[in-house]
N, C-alpha and C positions, 0 to 999 in steps of 0.2 A: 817172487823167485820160485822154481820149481828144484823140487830135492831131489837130487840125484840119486838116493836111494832108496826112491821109489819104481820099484818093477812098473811100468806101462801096462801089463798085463795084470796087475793089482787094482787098479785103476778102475770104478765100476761103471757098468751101461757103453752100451755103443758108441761111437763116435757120430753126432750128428748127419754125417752122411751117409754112413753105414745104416741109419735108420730114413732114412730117404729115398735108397736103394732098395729097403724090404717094404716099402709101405708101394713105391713101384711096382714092385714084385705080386704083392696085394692088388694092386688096382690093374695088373694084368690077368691074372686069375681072377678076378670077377668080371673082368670084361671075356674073358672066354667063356665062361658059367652061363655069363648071361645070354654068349653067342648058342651054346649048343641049346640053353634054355628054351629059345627065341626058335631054333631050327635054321638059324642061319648056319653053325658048323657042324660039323659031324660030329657022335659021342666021344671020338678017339680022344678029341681035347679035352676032356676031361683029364688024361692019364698026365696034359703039359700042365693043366692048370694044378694040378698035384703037387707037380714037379716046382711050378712056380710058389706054391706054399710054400714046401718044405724049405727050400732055397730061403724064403723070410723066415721064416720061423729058428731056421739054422743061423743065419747072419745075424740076426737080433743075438740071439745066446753068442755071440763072437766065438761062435764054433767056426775049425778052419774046413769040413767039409760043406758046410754052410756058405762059406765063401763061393769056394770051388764051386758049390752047385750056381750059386747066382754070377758070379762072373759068366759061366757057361748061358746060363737062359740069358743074360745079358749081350752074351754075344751072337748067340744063335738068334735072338730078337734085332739084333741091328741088321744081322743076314736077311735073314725074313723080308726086313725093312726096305732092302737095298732090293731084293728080288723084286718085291712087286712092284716099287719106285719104276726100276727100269723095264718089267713085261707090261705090266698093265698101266704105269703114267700113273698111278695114284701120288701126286704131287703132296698131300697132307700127310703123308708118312713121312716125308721130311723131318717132322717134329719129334714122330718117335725115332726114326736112325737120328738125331741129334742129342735126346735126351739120354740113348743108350751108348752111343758115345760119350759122350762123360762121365757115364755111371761107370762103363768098361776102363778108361781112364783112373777116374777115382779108383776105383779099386785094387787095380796094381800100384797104387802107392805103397810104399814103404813104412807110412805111418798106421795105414791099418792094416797089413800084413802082420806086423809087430801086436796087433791088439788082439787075435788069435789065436786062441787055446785048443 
């Protein structure tokens, strides 16, 4: 049975998919690291792959700008997704607009909104 007078935001460590979403978040920024490394993108990705840290690094501490920033990379990564699906036919993007929908999904729930401080 769970005690009703216990605050949710008392409650320690992220919620399992909250840490799912940052470790995404992580294995986006290194696959960008590794794109500008490699010379395949421009140094500018560097400034997303930042952007994509802080976002995990924020989410893990269930800070709520933490959220906000990875909702946003999460959204702007399924945009992304969807652009090059439909100009360039890259069909294996599929996998990421489907993983980032859910993560997009997941995250406007109600029960981790509640878990941010």
């Amino acid at each position: 049975m769970t005690n009703p007078s216990v605050n949710p935001k008392q409650v320690g460590g992220p919620l399992p998919g909250m840490a799912a979403v940052a470790l995404w978040m992580l294995l986006l920024c290194g696959i960008g690291l590794f794109g500008v490394i490699t010379h395949h993108l421009p140094f500018v990705v560097t400034v997303l792959c930042a952007f994509f840290a802080a976002a995990s690094s924020g989410l893990l501490q269930q800070r709520r700008w933490g959220w906000a920033l990875s909702l946003a990379a999460v959204f702007l990564s399924m945009c992304y997704g969807v652009y090059m699906l439909v100009h360039f036919h890259q069909a294996p993007l599929i996998v990421m607009i489907a993983v980032n929908m859910v993560f997009f999904l997941y995250l406007i729930r109600p029960e981790v909104i509640e878990r941010l401080r």
